[in-house]
Residue frames relative to the residue before (quaternion, step in Angstrom):
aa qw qx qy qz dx dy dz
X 1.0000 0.0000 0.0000 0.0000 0.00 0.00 0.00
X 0.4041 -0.7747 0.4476 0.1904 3.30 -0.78 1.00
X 0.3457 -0.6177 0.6625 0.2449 4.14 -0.85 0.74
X 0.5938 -0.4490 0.6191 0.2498 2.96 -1.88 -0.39
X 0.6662 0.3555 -0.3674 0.5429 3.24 0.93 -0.46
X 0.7357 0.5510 -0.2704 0.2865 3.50 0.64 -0.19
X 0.3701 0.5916 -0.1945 0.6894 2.80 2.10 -0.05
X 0.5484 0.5967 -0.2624 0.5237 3.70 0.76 -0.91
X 0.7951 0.4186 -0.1398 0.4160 3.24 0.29 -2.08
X 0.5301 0.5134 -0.3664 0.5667 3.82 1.18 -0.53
X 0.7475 0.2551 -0.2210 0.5721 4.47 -0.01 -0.61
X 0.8271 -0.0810 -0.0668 0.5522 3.94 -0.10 0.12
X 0.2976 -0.6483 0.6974 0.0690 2.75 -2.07 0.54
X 0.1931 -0.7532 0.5809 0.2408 3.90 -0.72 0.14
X 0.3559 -0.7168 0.5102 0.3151 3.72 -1.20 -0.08
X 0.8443 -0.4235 0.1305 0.3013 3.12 -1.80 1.08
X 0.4334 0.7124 -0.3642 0.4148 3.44 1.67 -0.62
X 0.7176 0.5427 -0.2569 0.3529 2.87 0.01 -1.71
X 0.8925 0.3264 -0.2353 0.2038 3.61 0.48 -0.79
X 0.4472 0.7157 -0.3216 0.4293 2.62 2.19 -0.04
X 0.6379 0.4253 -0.3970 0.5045 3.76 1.05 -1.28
X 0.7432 0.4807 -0.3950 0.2460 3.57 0.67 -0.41
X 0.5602 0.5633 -0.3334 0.5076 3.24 1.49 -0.26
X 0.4116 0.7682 -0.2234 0.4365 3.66 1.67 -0.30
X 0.7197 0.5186 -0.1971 0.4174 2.40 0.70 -1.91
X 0.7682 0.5125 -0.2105 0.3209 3.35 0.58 -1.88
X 0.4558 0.6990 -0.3725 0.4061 3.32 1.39 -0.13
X 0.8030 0.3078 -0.1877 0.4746 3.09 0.40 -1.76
X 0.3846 0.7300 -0.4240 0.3734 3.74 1.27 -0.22
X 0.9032 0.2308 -0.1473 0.3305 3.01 0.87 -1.53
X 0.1554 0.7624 -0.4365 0.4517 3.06 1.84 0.75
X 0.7735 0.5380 -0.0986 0.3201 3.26 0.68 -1.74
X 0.7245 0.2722 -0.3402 0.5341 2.89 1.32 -0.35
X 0.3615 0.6322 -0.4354 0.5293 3.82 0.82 0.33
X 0.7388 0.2875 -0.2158 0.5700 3.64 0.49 -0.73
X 0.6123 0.5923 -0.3568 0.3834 3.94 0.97 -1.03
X 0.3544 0.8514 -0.1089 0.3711 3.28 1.81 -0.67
X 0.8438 0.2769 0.0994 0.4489 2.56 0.13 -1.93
X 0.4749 0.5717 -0.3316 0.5811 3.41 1.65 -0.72
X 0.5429 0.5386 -0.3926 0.5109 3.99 0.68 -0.70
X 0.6435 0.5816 -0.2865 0.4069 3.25 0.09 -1.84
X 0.8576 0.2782 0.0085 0.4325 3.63 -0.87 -1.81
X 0.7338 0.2777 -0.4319 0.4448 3.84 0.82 0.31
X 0.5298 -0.5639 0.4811 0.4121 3.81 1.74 0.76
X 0.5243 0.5674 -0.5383 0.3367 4.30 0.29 0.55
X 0.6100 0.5943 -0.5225 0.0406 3.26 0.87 -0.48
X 0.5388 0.4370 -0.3837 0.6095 4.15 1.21 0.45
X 0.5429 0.6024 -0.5109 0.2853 3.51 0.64 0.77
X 0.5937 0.1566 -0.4845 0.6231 3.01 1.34 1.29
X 0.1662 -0.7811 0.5326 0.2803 3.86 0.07 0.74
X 0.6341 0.5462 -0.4118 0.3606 4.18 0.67 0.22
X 0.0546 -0.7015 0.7073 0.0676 3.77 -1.08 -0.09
X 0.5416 -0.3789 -0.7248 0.1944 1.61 -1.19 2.64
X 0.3806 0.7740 -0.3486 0.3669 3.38 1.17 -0.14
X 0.3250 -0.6623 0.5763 0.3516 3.52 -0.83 -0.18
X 0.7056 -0.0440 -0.0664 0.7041 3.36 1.01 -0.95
X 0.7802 -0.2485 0.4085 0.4033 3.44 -1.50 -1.02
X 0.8717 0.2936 -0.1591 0.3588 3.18 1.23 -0.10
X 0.6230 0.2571 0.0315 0.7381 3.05 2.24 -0.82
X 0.7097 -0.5559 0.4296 -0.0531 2.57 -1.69 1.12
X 0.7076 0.1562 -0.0056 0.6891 2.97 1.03 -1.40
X 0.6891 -0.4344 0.4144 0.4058 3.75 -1.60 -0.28
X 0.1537 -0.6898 0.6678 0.2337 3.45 -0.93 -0.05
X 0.6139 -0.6728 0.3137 0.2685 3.13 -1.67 1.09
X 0.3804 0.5715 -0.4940 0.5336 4.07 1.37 0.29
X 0.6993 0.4715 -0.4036 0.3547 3.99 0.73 -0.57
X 0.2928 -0.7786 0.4575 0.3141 3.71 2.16 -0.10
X 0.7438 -0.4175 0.1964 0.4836 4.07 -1.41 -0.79
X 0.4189 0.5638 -0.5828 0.4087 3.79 0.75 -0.06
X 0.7036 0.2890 -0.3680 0.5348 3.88 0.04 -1.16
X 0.6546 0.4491 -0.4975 0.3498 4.29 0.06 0.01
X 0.6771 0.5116 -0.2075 0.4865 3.43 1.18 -1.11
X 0.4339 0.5694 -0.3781 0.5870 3.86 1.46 0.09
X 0.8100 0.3668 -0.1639 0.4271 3.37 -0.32 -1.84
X 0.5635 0.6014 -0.3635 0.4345 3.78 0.90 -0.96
X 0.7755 0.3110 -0.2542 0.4870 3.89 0.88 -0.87
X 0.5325 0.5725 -0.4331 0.4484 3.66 1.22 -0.15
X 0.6501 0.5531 -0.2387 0.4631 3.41 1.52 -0.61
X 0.3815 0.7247 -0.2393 0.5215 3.22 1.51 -0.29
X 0.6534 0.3954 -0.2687 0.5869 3.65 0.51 -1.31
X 0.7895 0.2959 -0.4110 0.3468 3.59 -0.04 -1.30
X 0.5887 0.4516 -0.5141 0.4303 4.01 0.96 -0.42
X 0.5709 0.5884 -0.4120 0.3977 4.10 0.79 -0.67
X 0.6669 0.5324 -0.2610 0.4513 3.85 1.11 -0.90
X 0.6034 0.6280 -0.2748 0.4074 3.21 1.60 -1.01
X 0.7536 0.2027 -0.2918 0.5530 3.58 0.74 -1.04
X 0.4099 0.6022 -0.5742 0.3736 4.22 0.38 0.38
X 0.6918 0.5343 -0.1807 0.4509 3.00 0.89 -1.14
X 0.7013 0.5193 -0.2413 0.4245 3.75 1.50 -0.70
X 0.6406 0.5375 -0.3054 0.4555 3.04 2.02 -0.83
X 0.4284 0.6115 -0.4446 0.4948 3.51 1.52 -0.63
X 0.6980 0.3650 -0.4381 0.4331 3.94 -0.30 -1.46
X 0.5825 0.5325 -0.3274 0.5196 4.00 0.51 -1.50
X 0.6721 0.4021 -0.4557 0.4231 4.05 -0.11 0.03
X 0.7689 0.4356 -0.1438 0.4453 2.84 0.63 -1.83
X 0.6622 0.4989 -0.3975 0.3931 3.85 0.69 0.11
X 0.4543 0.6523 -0.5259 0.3025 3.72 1.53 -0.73
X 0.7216 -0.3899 0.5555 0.1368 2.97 -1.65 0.54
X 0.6885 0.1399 -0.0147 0.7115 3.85 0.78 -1.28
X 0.5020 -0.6996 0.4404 0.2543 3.44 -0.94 0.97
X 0.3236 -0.7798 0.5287 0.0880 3.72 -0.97 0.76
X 0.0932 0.8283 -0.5461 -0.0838 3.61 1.32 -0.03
X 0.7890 0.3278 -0.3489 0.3852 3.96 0.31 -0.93
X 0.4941 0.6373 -0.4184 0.4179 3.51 1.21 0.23
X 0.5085 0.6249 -0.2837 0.5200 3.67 1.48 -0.91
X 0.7385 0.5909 -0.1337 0.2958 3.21 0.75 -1.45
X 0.6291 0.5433 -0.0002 0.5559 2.79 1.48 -1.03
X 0.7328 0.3911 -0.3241 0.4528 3.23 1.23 -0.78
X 0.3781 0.7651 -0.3214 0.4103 3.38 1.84 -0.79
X 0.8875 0.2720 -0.1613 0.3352 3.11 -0.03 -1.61
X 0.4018 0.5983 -0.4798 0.5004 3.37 1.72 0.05
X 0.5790 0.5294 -0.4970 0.3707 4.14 0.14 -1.21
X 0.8627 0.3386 -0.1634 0.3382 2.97 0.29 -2.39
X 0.5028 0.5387 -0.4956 0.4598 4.18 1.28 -0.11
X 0.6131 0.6112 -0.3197 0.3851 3.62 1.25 -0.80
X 0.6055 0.4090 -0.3537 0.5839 4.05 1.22 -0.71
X 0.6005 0.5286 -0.4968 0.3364 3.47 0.71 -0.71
X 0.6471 0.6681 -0.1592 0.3310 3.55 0.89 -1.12
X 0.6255 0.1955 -0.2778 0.7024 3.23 1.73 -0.72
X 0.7548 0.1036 -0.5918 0.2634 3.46 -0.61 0.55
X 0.0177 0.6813 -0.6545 0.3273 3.50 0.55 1.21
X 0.7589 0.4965 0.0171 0.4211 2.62 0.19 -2.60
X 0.5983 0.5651 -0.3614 0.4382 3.80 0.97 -0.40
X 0.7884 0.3924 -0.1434 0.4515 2.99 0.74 -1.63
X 0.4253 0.5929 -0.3930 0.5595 4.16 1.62 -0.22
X 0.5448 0.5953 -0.4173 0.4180 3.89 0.46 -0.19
X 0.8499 0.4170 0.0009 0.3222 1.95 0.39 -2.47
X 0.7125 0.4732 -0.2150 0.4714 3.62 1.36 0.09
X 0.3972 -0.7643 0.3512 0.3670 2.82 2.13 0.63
X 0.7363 -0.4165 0.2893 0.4480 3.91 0.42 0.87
X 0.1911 0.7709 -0.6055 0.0507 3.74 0.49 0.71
X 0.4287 -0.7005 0.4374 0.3664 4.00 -0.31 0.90
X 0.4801 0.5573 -0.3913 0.5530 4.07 1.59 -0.20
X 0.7564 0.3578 -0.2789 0.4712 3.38 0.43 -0.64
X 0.6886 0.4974 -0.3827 0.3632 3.61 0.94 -0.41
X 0.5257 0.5492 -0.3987 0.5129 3.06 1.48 -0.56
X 0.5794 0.4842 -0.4631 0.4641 3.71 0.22 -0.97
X 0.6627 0.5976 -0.2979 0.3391 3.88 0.64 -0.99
X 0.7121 0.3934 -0.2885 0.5049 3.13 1.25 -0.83
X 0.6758 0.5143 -0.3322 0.4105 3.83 0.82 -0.59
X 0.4900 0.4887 -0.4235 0.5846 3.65 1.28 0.02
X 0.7492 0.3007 -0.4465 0.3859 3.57 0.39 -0.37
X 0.4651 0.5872 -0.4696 0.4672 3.67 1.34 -0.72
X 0.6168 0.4913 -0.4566 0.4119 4.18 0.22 -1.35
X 0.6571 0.4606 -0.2627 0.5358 4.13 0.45 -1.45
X 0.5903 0.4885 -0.4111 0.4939 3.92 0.40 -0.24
X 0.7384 0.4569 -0.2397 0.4342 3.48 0.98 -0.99
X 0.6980 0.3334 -0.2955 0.5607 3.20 0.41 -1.01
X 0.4696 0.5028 -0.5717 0.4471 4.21 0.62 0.58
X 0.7075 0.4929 -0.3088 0.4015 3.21 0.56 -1.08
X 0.4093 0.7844 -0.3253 0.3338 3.37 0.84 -1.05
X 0.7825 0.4104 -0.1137 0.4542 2.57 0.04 -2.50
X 0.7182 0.5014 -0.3106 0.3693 3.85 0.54 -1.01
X 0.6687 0.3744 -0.4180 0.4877 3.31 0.95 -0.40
X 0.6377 0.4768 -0.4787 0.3699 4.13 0.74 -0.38
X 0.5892 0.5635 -0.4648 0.3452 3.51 1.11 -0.32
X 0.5745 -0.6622 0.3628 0.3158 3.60 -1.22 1.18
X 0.4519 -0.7168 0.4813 0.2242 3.70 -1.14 0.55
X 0.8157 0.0341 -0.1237 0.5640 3.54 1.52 0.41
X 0.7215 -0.5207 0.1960 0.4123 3.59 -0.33 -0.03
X 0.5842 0.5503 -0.4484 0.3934 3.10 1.29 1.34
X 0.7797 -0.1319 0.2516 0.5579 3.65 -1.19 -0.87
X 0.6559 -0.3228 0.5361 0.4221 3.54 -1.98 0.06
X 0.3163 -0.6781 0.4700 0.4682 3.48 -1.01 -0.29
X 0.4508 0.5259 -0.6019 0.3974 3.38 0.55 0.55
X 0.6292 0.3973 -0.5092 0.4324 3.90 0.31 -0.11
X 0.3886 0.7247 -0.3900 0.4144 3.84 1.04 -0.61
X 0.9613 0.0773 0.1903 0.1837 2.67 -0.64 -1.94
X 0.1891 0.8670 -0.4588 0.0458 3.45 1.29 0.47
X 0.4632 0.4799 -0.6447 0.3735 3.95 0.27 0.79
X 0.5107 -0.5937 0.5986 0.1686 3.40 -1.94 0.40
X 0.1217 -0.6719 0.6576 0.3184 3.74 -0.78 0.05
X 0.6311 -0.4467 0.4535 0.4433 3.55 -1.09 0.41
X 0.5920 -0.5538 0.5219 0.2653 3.31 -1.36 1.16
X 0.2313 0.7350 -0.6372 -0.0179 3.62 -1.14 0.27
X 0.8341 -0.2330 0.1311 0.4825 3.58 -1.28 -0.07
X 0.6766 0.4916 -0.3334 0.4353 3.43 0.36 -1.23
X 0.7728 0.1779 -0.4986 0.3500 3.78 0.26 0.23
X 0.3427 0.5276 -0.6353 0.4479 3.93 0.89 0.59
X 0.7187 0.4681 -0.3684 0.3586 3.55 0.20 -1.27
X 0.6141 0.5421 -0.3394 0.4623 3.75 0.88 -1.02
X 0.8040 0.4054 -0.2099 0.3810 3.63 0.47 -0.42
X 0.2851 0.5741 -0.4427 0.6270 3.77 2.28 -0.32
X 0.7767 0.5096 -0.3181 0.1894 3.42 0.04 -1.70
X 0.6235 0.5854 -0.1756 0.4875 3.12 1.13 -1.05
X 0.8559 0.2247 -0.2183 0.4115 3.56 1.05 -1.07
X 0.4599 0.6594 -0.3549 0.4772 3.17 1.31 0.94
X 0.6879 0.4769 -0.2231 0.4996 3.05 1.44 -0.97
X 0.6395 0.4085 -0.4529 0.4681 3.42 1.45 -0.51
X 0.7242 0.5003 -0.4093 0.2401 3.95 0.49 -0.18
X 0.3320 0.6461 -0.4002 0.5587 3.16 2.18 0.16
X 0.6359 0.5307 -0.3113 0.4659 3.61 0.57 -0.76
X 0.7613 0.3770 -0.2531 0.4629 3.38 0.61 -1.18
X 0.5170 0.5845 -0.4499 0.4343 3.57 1.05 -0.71
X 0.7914 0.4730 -0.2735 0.2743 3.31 0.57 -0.96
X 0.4292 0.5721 -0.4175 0.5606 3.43 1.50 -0.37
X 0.5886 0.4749 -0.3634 0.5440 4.50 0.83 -0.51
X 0.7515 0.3348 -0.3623 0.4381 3.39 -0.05 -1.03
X 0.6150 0.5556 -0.3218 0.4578 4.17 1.13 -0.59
X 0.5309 0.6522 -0.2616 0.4738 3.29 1.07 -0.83
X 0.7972 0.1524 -0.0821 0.5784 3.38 0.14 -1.73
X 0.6093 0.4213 -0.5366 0.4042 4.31 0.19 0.96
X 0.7523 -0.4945 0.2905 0.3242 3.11 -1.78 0.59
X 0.5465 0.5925 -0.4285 0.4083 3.77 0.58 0.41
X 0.1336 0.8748 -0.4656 0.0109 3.23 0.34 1.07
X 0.5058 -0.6660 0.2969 0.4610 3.86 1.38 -0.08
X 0.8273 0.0567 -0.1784 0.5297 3.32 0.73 0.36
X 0.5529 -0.6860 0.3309 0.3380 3.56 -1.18 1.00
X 0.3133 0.5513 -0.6296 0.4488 4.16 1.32 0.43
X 0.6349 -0.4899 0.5384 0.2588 2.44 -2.15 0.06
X 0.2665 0.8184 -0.5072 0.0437 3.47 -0.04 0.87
X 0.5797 -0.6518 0.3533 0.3381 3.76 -0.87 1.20
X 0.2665 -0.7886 0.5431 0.1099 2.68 -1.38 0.26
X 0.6582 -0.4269 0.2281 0.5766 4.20 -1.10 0.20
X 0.2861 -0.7945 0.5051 0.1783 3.65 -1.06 0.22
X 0.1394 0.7222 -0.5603 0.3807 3.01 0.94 2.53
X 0.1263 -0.6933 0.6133 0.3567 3.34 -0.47 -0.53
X 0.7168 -0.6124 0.2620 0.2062 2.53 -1.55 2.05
X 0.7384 0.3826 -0.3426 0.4370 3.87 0.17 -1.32
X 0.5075 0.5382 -0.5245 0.4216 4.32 0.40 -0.54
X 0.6576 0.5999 -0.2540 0.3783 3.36 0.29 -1.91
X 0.8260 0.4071 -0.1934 0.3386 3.63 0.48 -1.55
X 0.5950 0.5238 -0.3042 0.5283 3.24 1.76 -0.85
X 0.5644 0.4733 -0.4213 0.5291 4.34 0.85 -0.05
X 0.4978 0.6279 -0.4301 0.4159 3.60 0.89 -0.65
X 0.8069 0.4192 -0.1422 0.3911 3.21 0.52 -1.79
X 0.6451 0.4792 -0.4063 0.4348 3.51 1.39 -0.53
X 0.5843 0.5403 -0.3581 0.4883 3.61 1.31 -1.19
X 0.8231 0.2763 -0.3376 0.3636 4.05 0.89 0.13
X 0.5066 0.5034 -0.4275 0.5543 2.95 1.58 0.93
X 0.3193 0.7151 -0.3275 0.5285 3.18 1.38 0.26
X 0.7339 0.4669 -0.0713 0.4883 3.16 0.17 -2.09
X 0.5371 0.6930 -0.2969 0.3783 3.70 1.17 -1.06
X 0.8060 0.4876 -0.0576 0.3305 2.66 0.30 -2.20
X 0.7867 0.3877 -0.1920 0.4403 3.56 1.22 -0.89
X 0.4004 0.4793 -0.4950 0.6041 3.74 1.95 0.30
X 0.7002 0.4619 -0.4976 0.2208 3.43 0.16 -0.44
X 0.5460 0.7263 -0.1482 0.3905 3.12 1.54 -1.83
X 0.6979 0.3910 -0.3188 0.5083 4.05 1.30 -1.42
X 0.6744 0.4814 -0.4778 0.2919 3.54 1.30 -0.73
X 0.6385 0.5346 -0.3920 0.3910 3.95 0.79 -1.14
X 0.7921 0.4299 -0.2283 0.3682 3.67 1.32 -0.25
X 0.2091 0.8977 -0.2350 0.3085 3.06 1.90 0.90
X 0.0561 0.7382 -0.5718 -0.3535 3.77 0.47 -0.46
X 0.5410 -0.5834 0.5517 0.2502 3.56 -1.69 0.80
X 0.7075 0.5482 -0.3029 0.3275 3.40 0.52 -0.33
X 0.7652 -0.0686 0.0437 0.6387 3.95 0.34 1.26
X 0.6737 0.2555 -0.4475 0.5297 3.71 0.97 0.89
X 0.3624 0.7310 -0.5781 0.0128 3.50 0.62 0.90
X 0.5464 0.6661 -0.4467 0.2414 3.65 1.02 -0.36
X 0.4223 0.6998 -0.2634 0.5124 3.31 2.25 -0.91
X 0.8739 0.1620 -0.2044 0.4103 3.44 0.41 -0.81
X 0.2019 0.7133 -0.4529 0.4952 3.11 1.28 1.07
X 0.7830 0.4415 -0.0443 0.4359 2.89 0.24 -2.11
X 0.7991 0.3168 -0.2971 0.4158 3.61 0.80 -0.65
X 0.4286 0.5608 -0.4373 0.5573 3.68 1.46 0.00
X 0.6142 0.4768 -0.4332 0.4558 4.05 0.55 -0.54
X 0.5211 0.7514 -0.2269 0.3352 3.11 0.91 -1.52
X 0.7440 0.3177 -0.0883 0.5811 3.60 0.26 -2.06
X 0.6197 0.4089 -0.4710 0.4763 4.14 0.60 -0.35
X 0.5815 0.6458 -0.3514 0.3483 3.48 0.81 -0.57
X 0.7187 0.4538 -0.1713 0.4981 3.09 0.67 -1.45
X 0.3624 0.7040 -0.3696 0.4863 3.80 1.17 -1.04
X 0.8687 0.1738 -0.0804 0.4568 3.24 -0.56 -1.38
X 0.5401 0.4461 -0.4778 0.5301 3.83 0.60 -0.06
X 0.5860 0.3478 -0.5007 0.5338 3.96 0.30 -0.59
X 0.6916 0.5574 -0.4211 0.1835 3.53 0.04 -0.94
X 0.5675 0.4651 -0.2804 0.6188 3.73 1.69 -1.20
X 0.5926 0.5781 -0.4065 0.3866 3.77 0.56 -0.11
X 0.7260 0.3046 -0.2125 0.5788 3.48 0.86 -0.91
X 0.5229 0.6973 -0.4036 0.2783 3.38 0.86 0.24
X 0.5975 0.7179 -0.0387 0.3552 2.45 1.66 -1.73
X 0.7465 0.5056 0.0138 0.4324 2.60 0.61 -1.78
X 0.7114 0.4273 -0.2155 0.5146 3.33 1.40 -0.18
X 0.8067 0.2470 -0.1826 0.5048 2.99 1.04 -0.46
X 0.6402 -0.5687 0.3378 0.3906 3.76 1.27 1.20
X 0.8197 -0.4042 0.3122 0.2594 3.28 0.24 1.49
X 0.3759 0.6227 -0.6763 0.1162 4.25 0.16 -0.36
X 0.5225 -0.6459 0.4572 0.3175 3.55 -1.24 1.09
X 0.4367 0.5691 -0.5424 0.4373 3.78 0.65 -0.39
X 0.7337 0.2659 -0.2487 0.5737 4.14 0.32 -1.34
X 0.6717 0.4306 -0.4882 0.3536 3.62 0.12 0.48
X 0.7047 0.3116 -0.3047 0.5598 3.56 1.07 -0.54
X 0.4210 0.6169 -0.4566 0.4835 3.50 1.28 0.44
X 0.6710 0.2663 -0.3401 0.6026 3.79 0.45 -1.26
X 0.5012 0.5395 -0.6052 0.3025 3.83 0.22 -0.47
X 0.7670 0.3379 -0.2902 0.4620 3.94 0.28 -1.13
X 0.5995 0.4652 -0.3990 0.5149 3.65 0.68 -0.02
X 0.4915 0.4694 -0.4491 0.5800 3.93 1.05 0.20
X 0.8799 0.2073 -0.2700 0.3314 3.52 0.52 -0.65
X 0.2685 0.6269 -0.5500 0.4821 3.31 1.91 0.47
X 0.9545 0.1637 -0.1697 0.1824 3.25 -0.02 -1.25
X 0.1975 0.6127 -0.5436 0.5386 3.68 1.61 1.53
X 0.7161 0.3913 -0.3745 0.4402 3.74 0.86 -0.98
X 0.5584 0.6821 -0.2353 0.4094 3.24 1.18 -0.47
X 0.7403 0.3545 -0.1383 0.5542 3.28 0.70 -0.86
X 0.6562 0.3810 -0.3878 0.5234 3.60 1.01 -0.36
X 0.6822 0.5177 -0.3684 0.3619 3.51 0.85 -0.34
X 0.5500 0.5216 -0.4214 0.4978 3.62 1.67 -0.16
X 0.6380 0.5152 -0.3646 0.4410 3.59 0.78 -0.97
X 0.7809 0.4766 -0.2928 0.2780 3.81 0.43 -1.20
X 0.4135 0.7261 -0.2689 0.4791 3.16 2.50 -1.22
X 0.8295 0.3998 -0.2197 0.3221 3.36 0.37 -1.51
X 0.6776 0.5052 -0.3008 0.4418 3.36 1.22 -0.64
X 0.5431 0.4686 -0.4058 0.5663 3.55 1.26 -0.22
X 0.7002 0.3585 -0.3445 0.5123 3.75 0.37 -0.22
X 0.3134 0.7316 -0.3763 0.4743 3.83 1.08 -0.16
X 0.8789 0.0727 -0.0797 0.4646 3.45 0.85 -1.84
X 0.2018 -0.7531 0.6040 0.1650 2.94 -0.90 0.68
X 0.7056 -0.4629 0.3655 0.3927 3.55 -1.96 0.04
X 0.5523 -0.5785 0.4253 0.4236 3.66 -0.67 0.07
X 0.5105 0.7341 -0.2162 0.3921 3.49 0.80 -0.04
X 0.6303 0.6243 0.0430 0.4594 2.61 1.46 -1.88
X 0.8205 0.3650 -0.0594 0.4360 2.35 0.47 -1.68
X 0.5290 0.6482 -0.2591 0.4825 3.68 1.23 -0.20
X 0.6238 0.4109 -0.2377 0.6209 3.33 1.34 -1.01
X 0.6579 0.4008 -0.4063 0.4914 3.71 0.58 -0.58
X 0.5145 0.4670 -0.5730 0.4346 3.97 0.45 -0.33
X 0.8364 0.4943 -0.2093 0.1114 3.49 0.45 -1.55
X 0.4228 0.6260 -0.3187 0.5726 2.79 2.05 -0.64
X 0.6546 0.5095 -0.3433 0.4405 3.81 0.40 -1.24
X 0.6551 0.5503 -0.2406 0.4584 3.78 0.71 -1.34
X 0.7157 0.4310 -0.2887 0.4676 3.79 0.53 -1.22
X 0.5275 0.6849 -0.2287 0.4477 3.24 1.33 -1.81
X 0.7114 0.4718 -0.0699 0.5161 3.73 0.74 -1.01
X 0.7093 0.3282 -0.2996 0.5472 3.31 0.53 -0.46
X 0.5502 0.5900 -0.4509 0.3820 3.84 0.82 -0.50
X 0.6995 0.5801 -0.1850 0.3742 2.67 0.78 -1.43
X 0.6418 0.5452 -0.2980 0.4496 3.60 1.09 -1.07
């Protein structure tokens, strides 16, 4: 059965551009809502529509008695439908290349369908009048759609050719740096989750009712944060000093960005925290949470693309290693 887009894909084709800025795009999109969030959160709107999908019981949009809480709601619900718009552009942009993109599709897929998951997240956060269990869940649906953006951007080709997995199907020999790449990652995601606890149990609850909150106490909660990101520290440094230099520089790029990243996110962290929360440093560390998810997925996705190498390559590197080895012997 023919689609439309397949029909499409038979009368025009686009170039290789096109899908990168769009796969770009969907990145920083979902940044936007990660931070659009938090803008809800710290200005007390997050009942500034009190309906799901509705604003109220009767309208769609806000009305002007609902003042900027019900604009600063409806503004981020609007968000999703512009966030659906360009998923939806990176899909058409896949499905027109010229050289098929199948794991780009994929990606774009699981962005749409992470992207419904996200609103009725956001449905069911209303509808629970702001449970801090549900906001958290709210925030990891947007962190999951952050991933699979990235994802998609890294499967999308870097010039007019294949993925590099059609490239490059040899292995380098496994060493430390991919245990460490994967600690990194699973530290960084419980730093993530910690933080959805330590947000939970502080005084930002999204709206100016009384609405409860986790039952931690704030200063325990905030001090594990900081160890789970000195943690997270300790093992970017540890993958970088265990890097080889030879055909993983884009890796150690990526993981020197990485540790400046994180740097300066601890840095709005201990600010905060000292100086009682001001929502500017909260919707500040909010985008430094998702700098540094893009961060960390870019060290993990960096390294495994450098990981493979061409078969060719990788033959000369046995031999060099093999001769190399036998001199020595």
């Amino acid at each position: 059965m023919r689609t439309p887009l397949s029909w499409a894909a038979g009368r025009f084709t686009l170039g290789p551009r096109s899908v990168r800025w769009a796969a770009t795009t969907s990145v920083v999109a979902a940044i936007a809502i990660v931070v659009g969030g938090g803008i809800v959160r710290v200005t007390g709107s997050g009942l500034g529509c009190p309906e799901w999908p509705m604003c109220t019981t009767g309208t769609l949009a806000p009305t002007s008695e609902m003042g900027l809480h019900g604009a600063i709601e409806f503004g981020n619900r609007l968000l999703t439908g512009v966030l659906c718009v360009i998923v939806g552009w990176v899909v058409v942009t896949a499905r027109l290349q010229r050289r098929p993109m199948p794991a780009v599709l994929r990606g774009a897929w699981a962005q749409f369908w992470v992207v419904v998951l996200n609103a009725l997240v956001g449905g069911v956060t209303v509808w629970m009048r702001l449970s801090p269990y549900v906001v958290a869940a709210h925030f990891l649906a947007a962190t999951l759609l952050l991933t699979a953006a990235v994802w998609t951007r890294h499967a999308v080709p870097a010039g007019d050719v294949g993925p590099p997995s059609d490239l490059s199907p040899g292995r380098r020999p496994a060493g430390r740096h991919r245990t460490l790449s994967w600690a990194l990652v699973a530290t960084t995601a419980l730093l993530v989750v910690a933080g959805t606890v330590t947000t939970g149990s502080g005084p930002h609850a999204g709206d100016s009712s009384d609405v409860r909150r986790m039952p931690f106490d704030w200063a325990t909660v905030t001090v594990a944060h900081g160890v789970l990101a000195a943690a997270v520290l300790v093992v970017a440094v540890r993958l970088l000093a265990v890097l080889p230099r030879e055909g993983y520089r884009a890796a150690r790029r990526t993981t020197v960005l990485f540790v400046a990243v994180l740097v300066a996110q601890g840095a709005v962290g201990v600010f905060q925290s000292r100086t009682g929360l001001p929502e500017l440093a909260v919707i500040l560390h909010l985008l430094g949470s998702a700098l540094v998810w893009v961060g960390v997925l870019r060290v993990h996705l960096t390294l495994r693309a450098a990981d493979t190498v061409r078969p060719g390559l990788y033959a000369g590197a046995v031999r060099r290693e093999t001769v190399g080895g036998a001199a020595r012997g």
